[in-house]
Legacy VTK file of the C-alpha trace (Angstrom):
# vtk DataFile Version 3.0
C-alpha trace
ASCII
DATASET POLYDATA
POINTS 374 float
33.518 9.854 81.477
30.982 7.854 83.249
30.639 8.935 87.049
28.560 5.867 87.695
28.173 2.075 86.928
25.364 0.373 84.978
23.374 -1.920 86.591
24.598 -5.562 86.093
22.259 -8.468 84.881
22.736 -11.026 87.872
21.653 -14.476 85.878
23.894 -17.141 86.138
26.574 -17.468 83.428
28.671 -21.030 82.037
30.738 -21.876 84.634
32.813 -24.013 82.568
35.851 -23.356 81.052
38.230 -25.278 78.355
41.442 -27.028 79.577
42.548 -28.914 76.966
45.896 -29.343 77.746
44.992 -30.826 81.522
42.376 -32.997 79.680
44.687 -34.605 77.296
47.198 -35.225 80.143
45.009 -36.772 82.161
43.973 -39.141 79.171
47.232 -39.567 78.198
48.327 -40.425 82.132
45.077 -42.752 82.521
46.030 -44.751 79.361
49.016 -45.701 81.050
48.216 -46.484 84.835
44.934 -47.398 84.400
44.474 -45.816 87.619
41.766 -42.563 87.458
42.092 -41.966 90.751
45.655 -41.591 90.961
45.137 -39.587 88.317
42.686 -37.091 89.944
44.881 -37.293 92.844
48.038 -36.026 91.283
46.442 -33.394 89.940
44.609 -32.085 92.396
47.307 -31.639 94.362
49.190 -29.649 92.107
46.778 -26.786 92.891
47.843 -23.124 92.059
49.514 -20.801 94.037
48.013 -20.651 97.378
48.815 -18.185 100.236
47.729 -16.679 103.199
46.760 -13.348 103.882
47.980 -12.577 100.563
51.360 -13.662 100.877
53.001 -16.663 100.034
53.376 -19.335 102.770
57.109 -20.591 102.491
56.497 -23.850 105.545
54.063 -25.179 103.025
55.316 -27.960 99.895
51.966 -27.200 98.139
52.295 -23.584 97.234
53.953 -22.740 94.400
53.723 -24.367 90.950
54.898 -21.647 88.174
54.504 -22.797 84.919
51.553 -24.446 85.598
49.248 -22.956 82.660
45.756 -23.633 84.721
44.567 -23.494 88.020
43.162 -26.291 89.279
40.127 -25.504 89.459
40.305 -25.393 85.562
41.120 -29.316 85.788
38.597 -29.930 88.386
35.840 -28.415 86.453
36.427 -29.761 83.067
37.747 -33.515 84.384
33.319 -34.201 84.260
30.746 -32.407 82.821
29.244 -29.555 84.359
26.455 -30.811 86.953
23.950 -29.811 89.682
26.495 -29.884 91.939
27.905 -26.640 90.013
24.599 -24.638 90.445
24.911 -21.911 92.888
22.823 -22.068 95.455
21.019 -18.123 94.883
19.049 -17.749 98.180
17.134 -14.652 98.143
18.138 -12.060 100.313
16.477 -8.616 101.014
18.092 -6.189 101.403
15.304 -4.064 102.619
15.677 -6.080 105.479
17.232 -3.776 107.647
14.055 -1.610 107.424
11.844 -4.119 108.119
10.948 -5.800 111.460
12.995 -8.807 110.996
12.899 -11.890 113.607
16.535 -12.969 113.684
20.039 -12.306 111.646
19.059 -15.180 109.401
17.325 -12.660 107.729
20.273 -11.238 107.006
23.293 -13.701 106.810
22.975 -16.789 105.170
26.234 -19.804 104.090
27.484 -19.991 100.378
26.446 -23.381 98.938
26.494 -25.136 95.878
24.042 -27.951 94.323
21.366 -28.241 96.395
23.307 -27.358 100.726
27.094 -28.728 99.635
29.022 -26.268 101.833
32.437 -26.561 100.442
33.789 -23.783 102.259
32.537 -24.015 105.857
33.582 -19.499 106.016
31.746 -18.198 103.215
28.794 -16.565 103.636
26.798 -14.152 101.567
25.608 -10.640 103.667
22.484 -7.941 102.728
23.690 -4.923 102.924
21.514 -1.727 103.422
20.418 -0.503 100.257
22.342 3.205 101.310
25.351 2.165 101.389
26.267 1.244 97.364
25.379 4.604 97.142
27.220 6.461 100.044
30.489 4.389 98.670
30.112 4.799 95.161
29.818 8.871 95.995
32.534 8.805 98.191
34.959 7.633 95.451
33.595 9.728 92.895
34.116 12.278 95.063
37.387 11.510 96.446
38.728 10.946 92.872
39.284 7.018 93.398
37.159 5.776 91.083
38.785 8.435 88.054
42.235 7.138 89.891
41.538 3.592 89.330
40.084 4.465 85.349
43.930 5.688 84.920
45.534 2.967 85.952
43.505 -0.153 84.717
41.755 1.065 81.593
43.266 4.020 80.104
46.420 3.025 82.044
49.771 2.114 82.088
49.174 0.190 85.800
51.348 0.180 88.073
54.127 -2.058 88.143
53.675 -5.793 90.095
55.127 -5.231 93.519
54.498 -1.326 93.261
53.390 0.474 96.290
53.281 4.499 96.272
51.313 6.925 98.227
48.797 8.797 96.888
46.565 11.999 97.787
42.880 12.206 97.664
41.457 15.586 99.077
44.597 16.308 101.337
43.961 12.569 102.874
46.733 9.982 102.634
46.341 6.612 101.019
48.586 3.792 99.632
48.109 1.889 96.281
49.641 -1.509 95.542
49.674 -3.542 93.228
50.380 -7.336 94.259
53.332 -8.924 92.370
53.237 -10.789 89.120
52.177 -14.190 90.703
48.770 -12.534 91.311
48.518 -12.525 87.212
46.002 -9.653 86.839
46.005 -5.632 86.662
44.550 -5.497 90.472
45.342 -2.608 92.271
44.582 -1.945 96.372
43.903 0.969 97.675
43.628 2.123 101.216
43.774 4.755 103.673
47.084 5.009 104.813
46.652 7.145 108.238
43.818 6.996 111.010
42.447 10.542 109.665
41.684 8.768 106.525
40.422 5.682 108.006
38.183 7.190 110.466
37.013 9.287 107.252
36.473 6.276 105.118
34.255 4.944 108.616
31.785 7.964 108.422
30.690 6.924 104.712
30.060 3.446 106.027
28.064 4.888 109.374
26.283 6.897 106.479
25.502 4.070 104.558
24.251 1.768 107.326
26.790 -0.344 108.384
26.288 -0.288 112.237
23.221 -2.238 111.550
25.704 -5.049 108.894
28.193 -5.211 112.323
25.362 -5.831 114.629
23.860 -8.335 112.512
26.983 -10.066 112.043
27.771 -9.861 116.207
24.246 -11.347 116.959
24.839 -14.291 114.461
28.435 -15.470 115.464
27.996 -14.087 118.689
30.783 -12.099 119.586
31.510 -9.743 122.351
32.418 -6.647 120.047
33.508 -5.762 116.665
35.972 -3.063 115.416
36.136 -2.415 111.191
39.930 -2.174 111.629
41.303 -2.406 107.792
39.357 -0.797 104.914
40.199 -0.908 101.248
39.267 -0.616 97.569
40.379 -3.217 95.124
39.727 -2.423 91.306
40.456 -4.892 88.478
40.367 -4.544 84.355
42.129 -8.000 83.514
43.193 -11.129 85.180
45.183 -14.048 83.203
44.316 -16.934 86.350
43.625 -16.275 89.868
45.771 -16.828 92.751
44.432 -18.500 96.151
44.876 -17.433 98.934
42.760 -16.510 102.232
42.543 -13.234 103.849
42.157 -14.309 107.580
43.306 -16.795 109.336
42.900 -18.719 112.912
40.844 -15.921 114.447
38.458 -18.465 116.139
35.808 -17.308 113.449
36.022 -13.993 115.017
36.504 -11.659 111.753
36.010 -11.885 108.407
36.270 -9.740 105.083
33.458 -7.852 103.513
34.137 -7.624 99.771
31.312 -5.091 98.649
30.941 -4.954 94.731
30.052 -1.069 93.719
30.893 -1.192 89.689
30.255 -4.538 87.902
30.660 -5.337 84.262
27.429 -6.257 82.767
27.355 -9.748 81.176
30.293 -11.388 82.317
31.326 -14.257 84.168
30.999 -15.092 87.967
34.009 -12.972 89.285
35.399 -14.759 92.757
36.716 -18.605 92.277
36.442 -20.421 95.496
38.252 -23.598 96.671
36.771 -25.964 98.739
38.306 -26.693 102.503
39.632 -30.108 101.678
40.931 -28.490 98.149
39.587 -30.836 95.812
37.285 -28.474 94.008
36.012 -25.125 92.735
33.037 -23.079 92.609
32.538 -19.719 91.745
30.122 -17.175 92.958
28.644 -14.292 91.066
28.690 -10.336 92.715
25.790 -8.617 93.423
25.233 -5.469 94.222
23.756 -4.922 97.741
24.962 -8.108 99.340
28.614 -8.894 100.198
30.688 -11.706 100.065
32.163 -12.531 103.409
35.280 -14.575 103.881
35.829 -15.877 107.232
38.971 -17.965 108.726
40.700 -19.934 105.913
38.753 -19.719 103.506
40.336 -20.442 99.979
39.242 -17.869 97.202
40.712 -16.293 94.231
39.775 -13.618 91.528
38.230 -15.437 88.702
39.792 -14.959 85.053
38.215 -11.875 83.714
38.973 -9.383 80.745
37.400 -6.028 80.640
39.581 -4.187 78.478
38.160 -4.701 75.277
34.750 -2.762 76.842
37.026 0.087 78.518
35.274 -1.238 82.010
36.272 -2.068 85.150
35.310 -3.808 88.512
35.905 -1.800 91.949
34.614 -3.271 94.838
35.524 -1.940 98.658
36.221 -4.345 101.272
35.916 -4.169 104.906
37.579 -5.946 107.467
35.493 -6.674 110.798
36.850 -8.340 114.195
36.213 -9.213 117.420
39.983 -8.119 118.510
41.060 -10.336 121.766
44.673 -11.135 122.781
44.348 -14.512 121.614
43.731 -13.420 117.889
45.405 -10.437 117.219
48.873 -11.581 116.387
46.991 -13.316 113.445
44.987 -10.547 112.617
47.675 -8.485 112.250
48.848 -11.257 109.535
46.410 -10.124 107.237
47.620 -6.492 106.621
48.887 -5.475 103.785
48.635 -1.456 103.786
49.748 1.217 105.867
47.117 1.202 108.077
46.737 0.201 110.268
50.257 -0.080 111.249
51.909 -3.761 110.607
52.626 -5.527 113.395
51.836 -2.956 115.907
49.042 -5.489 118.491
48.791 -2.653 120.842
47.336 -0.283 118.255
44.360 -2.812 117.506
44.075 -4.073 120.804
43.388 -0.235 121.967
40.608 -0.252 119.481
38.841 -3.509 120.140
35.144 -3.343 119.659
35.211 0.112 118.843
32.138 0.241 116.545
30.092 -2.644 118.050
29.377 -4.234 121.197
26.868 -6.845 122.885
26.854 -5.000 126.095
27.262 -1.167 125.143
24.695 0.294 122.673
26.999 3.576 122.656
29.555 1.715 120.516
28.741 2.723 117.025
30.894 3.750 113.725
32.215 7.458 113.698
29.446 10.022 112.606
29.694 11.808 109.595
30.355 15.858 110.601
28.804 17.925 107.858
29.722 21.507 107.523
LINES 1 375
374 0 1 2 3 4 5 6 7 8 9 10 11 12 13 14 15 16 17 18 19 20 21 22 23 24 25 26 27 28 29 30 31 32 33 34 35 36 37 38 39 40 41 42 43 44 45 46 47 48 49 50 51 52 53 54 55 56 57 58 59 60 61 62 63 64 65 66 67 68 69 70 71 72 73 74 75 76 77 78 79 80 81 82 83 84 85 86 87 88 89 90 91 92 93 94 95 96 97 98 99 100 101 102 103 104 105 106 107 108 109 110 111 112 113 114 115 116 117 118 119 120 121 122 123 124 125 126 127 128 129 130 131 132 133 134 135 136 137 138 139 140 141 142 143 144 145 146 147 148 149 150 151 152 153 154 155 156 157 158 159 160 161 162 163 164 165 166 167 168 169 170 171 172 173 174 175 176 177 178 179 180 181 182 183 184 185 186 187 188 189 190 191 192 193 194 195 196 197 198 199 200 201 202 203 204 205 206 207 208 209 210 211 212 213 214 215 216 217 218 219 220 221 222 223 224 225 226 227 228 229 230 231 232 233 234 235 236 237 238 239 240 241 242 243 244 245 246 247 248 249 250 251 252 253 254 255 256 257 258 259 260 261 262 263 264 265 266 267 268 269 270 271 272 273 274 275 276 277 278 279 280 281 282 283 284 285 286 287 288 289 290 291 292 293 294 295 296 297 298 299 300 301 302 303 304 305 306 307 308 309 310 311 312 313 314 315 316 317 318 319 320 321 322 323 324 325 326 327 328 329 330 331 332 333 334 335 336 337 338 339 340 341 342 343 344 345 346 347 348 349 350 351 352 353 354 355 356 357 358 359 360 361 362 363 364 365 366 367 368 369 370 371 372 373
């Protein structure tokens, strides 16, 4: 049994992919209209399951196409060859940073781009994270059992069934595990605290780690008035046919955003998150590395990229953090984005009460929990 991850070579892979079947239809529909840009047009709005918050969106005609065999970022990417425009932009970041005298969150923060500045998704951003805290999380699910937990269901297996929730123990704490429903097209399992004992436990390894100084760098750069990490998770993944977009916050006046923190990678493979541009007429993807999160702000349109671990017996597990400035004005959408136990759905009240719990511009006391040792 391996207790801990190798370390992952971070050059950049092919980003293209084949689509045969889109390509000949689009030859076969050019041929006959003469029209290319009707073409592109009528295919790029058929775009793949989108949703919010990880749910479908029902008021919206654009959602659902089922037997749709590729996304279209599949079309998009193989309609031309594979140009600058493609090329991740890989700006340096230090993660030593946070021990360093360091002139402004710049430093730390910095947009996702493609081919030379294109922003295509105005809410990504790329975060250095203190070099502790890969190693306070990946202990804490060794130690906790989740990382074992997630080897049982995604490579030794069977998974869980799509649309599965249960709850689970892990050292007399409550969680909840779910697996998202079949539309999601991959072995992806969620896993999160499912109490505020659990929560506030899962807090102390990320105090441990560092992450006041993440919350204040993020605080300082969007300047907000507090932040509170109100929903924490792990998400582990062995296989996944297509990804599904969707965005994980919405209309919260770019006031919170998730964290996705990669702890075990698979070494060699492709760039794992697929990301669709705000206008949804193309797709990038972006490439995990460790000690620097991903960071998906309001509306931003991502997806797991297609991925197949099995025949290696590896896995991905990355933990994700959700940070907000909670005011009365967001919350109601906030609480859209839950989709554990914890905290409780649709209860405003409960995150209102804990608004800028862990950071604030005006109160230096307001920190993450403290790990008690015995």
């Amino acid at each position: 049994m391996r207790s801990h991850p190798r370390p992952i070579n971070l050059q950049s892979s092919d980003m293209g992919r084949p689509a045969a079947f889109l390509f000949t239809s689009v030859v076969v529909v050019a041929a006959s209209t003469a029209l290319l840009p009707h073409v592109v047009w009528s295919f790029a709005s058929v775009v793949p399951p989108i949703c919010s918050c990880r749910s479908p969106l029902p008021s919206s005609p654009r959602r659902f196409v089922p037997r749709l065999q590729y996304t279209v970022s599949d079309y998009l990417n193989n309609l031309h060859n594979i140009d600058d425009d493609d090329t991740f932009d890989k700006v340096l970041i230090d993660s030593d940073a946070f021990d360093k005298q360091h002139t402004g969150d710049n430093d730390i923060i910095t947009p996702m781009s493609w081919g030379g500045g294109n922003r295509i998704s105005k809410n990504m951003y790329r975060v250095a994270l203190p070099s502790t805290l890969l190693q306070e999380l990946r202990n804490y699910a060794n130690k906790m059992g989740i990382t074992d937990f997630y080897r049982s269901l995604v490579i030794d297996g069977p998974p869980y069934n799509p649309g599965q929730e249960k709850s689970v123990s892990f050292q007399e704490q409550n969680w909840m595990v779910h697996r998202p429903k079949s539309h999601w097209k991959s072995n992806m399992h969620w896993l999160s605290p499912a109490d505020e004992t659990a929560h506030d436990d899962y807090l102390t390894i990320l105090s441990a780690g560092g992450f006041d100084k993440v919350l204040e760098s993020i605080g300082a750069y969007f300047n907000l008035n507090g932040l509170s990490a109100y929903h924490l998770s792990f998400i582990g993944v062995s296989q996944c046919e297509r990804g599904f977009i969707h965005t994980d916050v919405n209309d919260s006046g770019v006031m919170a955003f998730n964290l996705i923190i990669p702890l075990m990678l698979v070494e060699g493979e492709s760039p794992e998150l697929e990301i669709l541009s705000d206008d949804e007429t193309m797709t990038r993807y972006y490439q995990y590395e460790y000690n620097v999160a991903s960071m998906i702000g309001d509306d931003a349109l991502h997806a797991t990229a297609s991925c197949d671990y099995m025949s290696k017996g590896e896995m991905r597990i990355c933990a994700t953090v959700y940070v907000g400035d909670i005011t009365t004005t967001n919350v109601r959408n906030l609480l859209m984005s839950l989709t554990q136990a914890y905290p409780p759905v649709g209860n405003a009240k409960h995150l209102l009460d804990r608004a800028g719990d862990h950071w604030s511009k005006t109160d230096a006391s307001k920190r993450l929990p403290v790990p008690v040792h015995n």
